[in-house]
N, C-alpha and C positions, 0 to 999 in steps of 0.2 A: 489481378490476384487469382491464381490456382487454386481448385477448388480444396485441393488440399490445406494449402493456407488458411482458406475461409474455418472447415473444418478446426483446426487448431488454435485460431484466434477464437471461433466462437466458445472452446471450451473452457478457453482461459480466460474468456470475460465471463463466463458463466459462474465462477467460483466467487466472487465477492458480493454476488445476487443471491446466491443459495446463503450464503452466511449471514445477508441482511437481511433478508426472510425470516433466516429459522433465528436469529439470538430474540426477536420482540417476542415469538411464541409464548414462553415462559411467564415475561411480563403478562401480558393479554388474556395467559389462563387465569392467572393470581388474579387480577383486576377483575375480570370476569367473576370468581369466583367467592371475591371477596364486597365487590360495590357492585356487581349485574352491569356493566358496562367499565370500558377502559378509554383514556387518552388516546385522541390521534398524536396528538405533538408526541407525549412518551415513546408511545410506539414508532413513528418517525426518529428521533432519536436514536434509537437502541439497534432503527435497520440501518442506522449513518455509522454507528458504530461496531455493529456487524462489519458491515462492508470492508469498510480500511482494515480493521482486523484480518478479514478471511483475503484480503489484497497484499499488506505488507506479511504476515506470518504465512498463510495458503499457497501464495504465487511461489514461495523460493521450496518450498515442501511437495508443492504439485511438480513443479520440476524435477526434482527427485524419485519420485515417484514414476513418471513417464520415461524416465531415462534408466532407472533399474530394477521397477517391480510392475512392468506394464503388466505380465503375465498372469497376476494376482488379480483373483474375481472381485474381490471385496476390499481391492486397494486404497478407492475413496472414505470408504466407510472408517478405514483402521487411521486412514489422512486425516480424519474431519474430527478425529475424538483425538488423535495427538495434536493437528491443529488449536483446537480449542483449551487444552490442555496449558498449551504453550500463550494461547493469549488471555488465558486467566492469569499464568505468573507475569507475562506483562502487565497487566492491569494492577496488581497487589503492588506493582511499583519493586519487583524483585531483583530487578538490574538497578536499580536506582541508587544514590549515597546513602549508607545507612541500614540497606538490606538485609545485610548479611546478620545485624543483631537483631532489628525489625520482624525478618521474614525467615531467613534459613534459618537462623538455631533458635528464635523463640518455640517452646512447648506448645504456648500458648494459643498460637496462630494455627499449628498442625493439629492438637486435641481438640479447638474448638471452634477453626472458623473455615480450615482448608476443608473437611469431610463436607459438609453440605454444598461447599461452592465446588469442589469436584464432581460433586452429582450432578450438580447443576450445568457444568459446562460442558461436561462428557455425555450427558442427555443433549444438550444442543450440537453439539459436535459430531455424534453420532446422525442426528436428524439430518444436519448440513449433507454429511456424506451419502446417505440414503438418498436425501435430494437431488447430488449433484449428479449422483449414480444415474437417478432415469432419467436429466437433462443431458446427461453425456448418451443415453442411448438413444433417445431423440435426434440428438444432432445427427449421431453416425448414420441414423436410421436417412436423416430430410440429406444431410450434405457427404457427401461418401470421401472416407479415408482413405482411396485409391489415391496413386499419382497420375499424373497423363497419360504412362503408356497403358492404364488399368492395372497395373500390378497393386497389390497390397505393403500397405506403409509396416516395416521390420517391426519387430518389437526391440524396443530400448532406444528407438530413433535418437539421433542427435535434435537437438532446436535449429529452427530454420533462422534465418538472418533478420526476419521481421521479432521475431520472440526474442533473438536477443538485445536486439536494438530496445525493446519496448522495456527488460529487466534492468539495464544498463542504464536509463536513466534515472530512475530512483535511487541506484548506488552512489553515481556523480551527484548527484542531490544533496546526500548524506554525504560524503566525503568531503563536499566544500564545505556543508557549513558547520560538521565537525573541526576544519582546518581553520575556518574562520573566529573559532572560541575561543576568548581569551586564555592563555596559556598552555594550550595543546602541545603546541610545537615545541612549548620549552620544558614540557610535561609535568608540569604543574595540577595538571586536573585529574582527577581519579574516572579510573576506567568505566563506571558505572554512567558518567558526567558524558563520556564519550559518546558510549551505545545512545544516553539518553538523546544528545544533539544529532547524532546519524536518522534514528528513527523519526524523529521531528522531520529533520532536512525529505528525509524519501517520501513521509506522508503529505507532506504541502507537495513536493513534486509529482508526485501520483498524483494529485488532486488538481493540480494545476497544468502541470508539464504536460499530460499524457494528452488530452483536447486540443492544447497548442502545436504537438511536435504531430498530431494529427493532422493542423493544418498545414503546420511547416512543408511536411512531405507530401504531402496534394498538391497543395498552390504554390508554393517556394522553392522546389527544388534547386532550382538554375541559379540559388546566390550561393555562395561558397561559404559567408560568415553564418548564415542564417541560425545556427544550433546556439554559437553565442548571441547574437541580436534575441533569441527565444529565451535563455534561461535569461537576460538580463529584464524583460517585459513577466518571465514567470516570477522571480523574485522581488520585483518592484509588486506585482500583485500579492506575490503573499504577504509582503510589509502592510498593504494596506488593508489586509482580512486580519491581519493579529493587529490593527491597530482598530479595529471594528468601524472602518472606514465603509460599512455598507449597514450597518446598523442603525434604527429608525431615529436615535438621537445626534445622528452623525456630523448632521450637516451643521448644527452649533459647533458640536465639541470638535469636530478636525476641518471639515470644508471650508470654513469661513473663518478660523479660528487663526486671527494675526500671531500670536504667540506659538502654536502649534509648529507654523511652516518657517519662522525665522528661527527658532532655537532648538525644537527637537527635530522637524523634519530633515535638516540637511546633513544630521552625522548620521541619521539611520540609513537616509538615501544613499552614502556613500559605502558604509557597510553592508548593506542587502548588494547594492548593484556589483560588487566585489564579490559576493558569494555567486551573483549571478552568472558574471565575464565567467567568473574561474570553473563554474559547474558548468558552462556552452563550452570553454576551450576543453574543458576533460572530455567531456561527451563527444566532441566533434574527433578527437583522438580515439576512445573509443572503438567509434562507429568508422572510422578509416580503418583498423586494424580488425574489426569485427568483418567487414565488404571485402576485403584485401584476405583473408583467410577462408570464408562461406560469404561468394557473390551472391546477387540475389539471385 
């Protein structure tokens, strides 16, 4: 890998660490302030849900941002408070069935509950981007933004082939197992039902995929199936994390559990492993058409 790469990889992994950092803050002052000591597990929490946050909302915004406002001193900072912004209204559930009387045109929601959780996310989002700011000058500072022949990387650069491979999988993620919901394709479900099953699909695939397709590409290169063989081992895992098959009362309720494996295990096995094949053959299309346009 070019030192370049390295550069660019370590920036983009650094954004979902600054968000899981700074969203516990807030908790930890309160806690602090109010009992003179706070929760590890809360606080662990709140940086798990930072994380995916500042990963699925952050990563497609950081993009953006490198691609047409590199120029801009304080681009992270204006990212990290529209970031946050943006995963407060996720979180209120504002794409979700029902929103739209729930959350857009209730009064009651905007005069008395958005104003303080605005403050509150736009203070953490602001902190994020401050953060990210002196890890990004860090990096440029230890790993240099030159190419090989020493020149200096353009501003507005395109993504390299590794950055797009790694955004491309969370999308095939979300595509299949939006495709896989009952009634999509005959468009029966309401669009909020949509977004809601894409952002599930990408966050188990971030979570799961991105370790795997790690290893894929290291140690596996040389099989041809490998992207499908991977999402069908990624999605057989996620089945067994949403069914809390690693959870400390597990081993009664699903390991051992004769009932469990003769009548629900075998319709879900075939439904996950069908989101799986279908999310490995899109990614594996993808990723020929991503290498076939920007080699490595």
């Amino acid at each position: 890998m070019s030192v370049t790469s390295r550069n660019r990889i370590f920036r983009f992994l650094a954004l979902p660490i600054c968000g899981g950092v700074t969203l516990p803050l807030p908790f930890i002052v309160y806690s602090m302030a109010k009992e003179g000591a706070f929760e590890l597990g809360g606080a662990l929490l709140f940086f798990l849900i930072g994380t995916v946050l500042a990963a699925v909302v952050g990563w497609p915004l950081l993009v953006l941002i490198e691609w047409r406002f590199s120029q801009y001193r304080f681009r992270y900072i204006i990212g990290g408070l529209v970031c946050a912004l943006l995963a407060w209204i996720f979180l209120e559930g504002a794409f979700y069935t029902g929103a739209w009387e729930k959350i857009w045109t209730n009064p009651k929601f905007w005069h008395e509950w958005a104003p303080r959780r605005i403050v509150l996310f736009s203070s953490v989002g602001l902190g994020a981007g401050v953060l990210y700011s002196g890890i990004v000058a860090i990096i440029n500072k230890k790993v240099s933004k030159q190419t090989e022949n020493g020149e200096d990387i353009p501003q507005g650069h395109s993504l390299t082939n590794q950055e797009l491979r790694l955004i491309a999988l969370p999308v095939c993620g979300g595509i299949s197992l939006v495709l896989m919901a009952p009634g999509v394709l005959m468009g029966h479900v309401p669009v909020s039902l949509v977004i809601f099953e894409f952002i599930k699909g990408a966050i188990f695939t971030m979570i799961l995929g991105w370790p795997l397709l790690a290893l894929l590409d290291s140690k596996l290169t040389r099989y041809r199936f490998r992207y499908i063989i991977g999402g069908l081992a990624c999605t057989l895992l996620a089945w067994l994390l949403s069914e809390g098959a690693f959870f400390p009362d597990a081993w009664e309720k699903i390991w051992t559990n004769p009932t469990f494996w003769a009548e629900l295990a075998p319709r879900r096995v075939v439904s996950f492993s069908l989101i799986g094949l279908g999310a490995g053959a899109l990614y594996s299309g993808v990723v020929a058409i991503i290498n076939k346009k920007m080699p490595e």
